[in-house]
TORFI-388272 format. One record per residue (C-alpha): x negated, y, z. Coordinates in steps of 0.001 Angstrom, whole numbers. Example, Ala and Ser with C-alpha at 12.3 -4.5 7.8 and 13.67 -1.06 7.14 Angstrom:
! residues 2
<drenke><X>-12300</X><Y>-4500</Y><Z>7800</Z></drenke>
<drenke><X>-13670</X><Y>-1060</Y><Z>7140</Z></drenke>
***
This chain:
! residues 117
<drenke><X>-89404</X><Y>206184</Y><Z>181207</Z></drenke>
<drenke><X>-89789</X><Y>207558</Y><Z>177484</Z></drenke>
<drenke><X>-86467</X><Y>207774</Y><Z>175268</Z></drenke>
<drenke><X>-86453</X><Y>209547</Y><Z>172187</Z></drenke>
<drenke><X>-83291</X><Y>209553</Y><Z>169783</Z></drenke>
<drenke><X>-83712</X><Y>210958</Y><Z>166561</Z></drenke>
<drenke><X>-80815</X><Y>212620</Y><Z>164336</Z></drenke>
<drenke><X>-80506</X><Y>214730</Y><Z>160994</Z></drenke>
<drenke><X>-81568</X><Y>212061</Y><Z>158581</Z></drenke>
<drenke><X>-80031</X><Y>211602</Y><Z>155557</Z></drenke>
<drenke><X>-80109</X><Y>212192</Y><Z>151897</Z></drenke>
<drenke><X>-80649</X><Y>214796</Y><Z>149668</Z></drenke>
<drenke><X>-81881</X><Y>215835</Y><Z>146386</Z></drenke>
<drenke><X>-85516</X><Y>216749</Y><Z>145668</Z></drenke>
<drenke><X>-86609</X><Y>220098</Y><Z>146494</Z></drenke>
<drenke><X>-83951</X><Y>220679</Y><Z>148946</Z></drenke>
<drenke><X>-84406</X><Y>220628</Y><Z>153000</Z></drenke>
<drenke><X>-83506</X><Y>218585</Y><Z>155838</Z></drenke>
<drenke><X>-84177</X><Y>219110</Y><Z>159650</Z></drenke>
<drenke><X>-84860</X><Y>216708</Y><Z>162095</Z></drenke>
<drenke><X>-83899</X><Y>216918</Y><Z>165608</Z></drenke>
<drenke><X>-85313</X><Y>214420</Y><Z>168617</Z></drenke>
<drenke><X>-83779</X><Y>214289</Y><Z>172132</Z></drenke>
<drenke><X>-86244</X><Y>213384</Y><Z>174814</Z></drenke>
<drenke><X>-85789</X><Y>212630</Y><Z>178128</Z></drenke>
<drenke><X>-86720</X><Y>214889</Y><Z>180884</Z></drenke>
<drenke><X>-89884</X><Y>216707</Y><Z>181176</Z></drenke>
<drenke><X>-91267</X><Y>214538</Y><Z>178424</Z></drenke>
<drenke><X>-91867</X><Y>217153</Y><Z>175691</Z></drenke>
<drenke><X>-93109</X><Y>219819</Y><Z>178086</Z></drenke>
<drenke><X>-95706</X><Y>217346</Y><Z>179274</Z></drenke>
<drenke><X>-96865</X><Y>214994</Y><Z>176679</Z></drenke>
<drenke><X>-98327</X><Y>215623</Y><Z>172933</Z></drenke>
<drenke><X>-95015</X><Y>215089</Y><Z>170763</Z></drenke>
<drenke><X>-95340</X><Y>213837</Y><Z>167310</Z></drenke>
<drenke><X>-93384</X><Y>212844</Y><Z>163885</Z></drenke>
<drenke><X>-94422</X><Y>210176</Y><Z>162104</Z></drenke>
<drenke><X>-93082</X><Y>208286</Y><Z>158548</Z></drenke>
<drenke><X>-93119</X><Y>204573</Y><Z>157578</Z></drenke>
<drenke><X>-91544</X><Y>203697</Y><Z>153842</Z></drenke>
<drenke><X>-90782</X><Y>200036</Y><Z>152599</Z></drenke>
<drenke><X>-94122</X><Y>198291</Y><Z>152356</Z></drenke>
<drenke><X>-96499</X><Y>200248</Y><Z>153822</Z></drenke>
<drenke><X>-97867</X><Y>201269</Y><Z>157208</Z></drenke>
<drenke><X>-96154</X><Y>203809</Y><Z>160321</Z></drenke>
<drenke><X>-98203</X><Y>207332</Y><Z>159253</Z></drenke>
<drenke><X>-98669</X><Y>210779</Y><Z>160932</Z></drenke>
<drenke><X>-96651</X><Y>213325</Y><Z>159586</Z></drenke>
<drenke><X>-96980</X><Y>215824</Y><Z>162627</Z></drenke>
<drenke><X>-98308</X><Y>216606</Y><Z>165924</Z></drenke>
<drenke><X>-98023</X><Y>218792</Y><Z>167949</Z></drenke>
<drenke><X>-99984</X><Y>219740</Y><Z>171556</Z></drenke>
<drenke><X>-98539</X><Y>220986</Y><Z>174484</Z></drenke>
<drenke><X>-100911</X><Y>223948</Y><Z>174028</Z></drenke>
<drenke><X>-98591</X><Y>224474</Y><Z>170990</Z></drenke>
<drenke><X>-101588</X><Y>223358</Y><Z>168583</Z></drenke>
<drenke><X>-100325</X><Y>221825</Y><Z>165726</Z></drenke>
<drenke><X>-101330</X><Y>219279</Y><Z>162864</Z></drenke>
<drenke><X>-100129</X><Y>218210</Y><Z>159870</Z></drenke>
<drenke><X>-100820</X><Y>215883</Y><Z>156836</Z></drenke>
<drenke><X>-102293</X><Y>217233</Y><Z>153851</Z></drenke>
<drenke><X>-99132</X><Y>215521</Y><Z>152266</Z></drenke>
<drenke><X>-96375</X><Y>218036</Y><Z>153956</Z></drenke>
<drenke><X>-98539</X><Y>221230</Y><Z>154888</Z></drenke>
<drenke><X>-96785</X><Y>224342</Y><Z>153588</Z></drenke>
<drenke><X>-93468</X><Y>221990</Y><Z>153460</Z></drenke>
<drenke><X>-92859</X><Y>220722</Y><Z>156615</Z></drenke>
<drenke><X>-92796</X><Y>222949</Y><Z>159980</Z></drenke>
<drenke><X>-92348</X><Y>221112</Y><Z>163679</Z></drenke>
<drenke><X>-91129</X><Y>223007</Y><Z>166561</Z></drenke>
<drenke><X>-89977</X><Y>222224</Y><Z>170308</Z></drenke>
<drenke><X>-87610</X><Y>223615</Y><Z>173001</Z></drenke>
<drenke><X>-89179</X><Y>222449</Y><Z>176036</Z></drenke>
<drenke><X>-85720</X><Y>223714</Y><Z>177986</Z></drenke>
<drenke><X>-83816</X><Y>221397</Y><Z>175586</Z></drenke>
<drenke><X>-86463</X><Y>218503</Y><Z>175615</Z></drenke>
<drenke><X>-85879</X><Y>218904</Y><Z>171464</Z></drenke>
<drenke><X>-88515</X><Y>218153</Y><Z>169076</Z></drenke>
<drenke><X>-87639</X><Y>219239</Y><Z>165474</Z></drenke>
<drenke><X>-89086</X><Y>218917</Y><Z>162118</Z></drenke>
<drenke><X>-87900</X><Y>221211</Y><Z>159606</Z></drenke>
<drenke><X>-88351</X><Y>219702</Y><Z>156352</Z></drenke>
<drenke><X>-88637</X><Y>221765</Y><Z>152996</Z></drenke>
<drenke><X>-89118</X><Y>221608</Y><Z>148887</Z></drenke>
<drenke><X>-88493</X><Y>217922</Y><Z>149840</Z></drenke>
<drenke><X>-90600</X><Y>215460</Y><Z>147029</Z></drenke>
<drenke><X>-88937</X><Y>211595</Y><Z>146328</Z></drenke>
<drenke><X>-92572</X><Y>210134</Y><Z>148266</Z></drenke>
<drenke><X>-91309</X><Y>212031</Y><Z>151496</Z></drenke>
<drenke><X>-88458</X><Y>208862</Y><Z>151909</Z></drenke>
<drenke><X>-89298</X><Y>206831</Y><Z>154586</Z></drenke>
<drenke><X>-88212</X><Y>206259</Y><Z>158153</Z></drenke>
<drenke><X>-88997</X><Y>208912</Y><Z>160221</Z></drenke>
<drenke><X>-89602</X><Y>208426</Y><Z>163774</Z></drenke>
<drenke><X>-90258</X><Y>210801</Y><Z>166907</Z></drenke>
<drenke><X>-92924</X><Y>209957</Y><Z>168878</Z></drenke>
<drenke><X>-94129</X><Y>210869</Y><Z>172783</Z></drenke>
<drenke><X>-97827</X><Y>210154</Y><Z>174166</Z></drenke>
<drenke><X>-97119</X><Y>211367</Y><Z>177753</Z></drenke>
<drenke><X>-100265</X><Y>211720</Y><Z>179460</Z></drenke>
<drenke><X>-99845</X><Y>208361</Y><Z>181918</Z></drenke>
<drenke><X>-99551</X><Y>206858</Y><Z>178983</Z></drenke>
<drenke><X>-102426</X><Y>205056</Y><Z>177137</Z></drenke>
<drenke><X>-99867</X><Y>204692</Y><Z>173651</Z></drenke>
<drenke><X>-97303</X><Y>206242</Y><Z>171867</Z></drenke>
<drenke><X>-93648</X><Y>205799</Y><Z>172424</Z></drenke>
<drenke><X>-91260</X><Y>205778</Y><Z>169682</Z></drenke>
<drenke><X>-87421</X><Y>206755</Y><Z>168913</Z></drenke>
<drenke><X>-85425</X><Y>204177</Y><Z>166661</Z></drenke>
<drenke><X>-86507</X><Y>206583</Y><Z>163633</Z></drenke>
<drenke><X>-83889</X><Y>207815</Y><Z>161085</Z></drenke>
<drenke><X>-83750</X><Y>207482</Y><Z>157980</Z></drenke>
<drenke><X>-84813</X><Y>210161</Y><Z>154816</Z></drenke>
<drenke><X>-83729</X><Y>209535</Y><Z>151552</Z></drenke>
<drenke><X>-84952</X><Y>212117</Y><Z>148661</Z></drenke>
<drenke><X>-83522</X><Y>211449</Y><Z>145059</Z></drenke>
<drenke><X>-84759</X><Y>212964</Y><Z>141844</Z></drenke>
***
């Protein structure tokens, strides 16, 4: 079973940082390809993220150079450290899990990121 519970949402002024933290159940970010992904009002669930368990990662052109993701496999933590933060990075963001018995993602309740001007 797949659980993922985000934290460290919030809101904040643009060009400042936030970081995200997801909690995964057991073994699940040691063995499956983790990701972070963003959905604002009106439009559709995108990639923001990814990250192998090689330790390969990916980003969107959107947030490289601004956004960095990380994991503790001993803490089953997934982070995404989120700088120089621009008004289009508000959205929901939600932490994702593709464990390899798994033909689909699996998703966290997502929290929410707010960035004024």
């Amino acid at each position: 079973q797949v659980q993922l519970v985000e934290s460290g949402g919030g809101s904040v002024q643009a060009g400042g940082s936030l970081k995200l933290s997801c909690a995964a159940s057991a073994n699940i970010i040691r063995t499956s390809r983790m990701g972070w992904y963003r959905q604002a009002p009106g439009t559709e669930r995108d990639m923001v993220s990814t990250i192998n368990t090689d330790g390969t990662t990916n980003y969107a052109d959107s947030v490289k150079g601004r956004f960095t993701i990380s994991q503790d496999n001993a803490k089953n933590m997934l982070y995404l450290q989120m700088n120089s933060l621009k008004t289009e990075d508000t959205a929901v963001y939600y932490c994702a899990a593709r464990p390899p018995w798994l033909m689909a993602w699996r998703w966290g309740q997502g929290t929410q990121v707010t960035v004024s001007s």
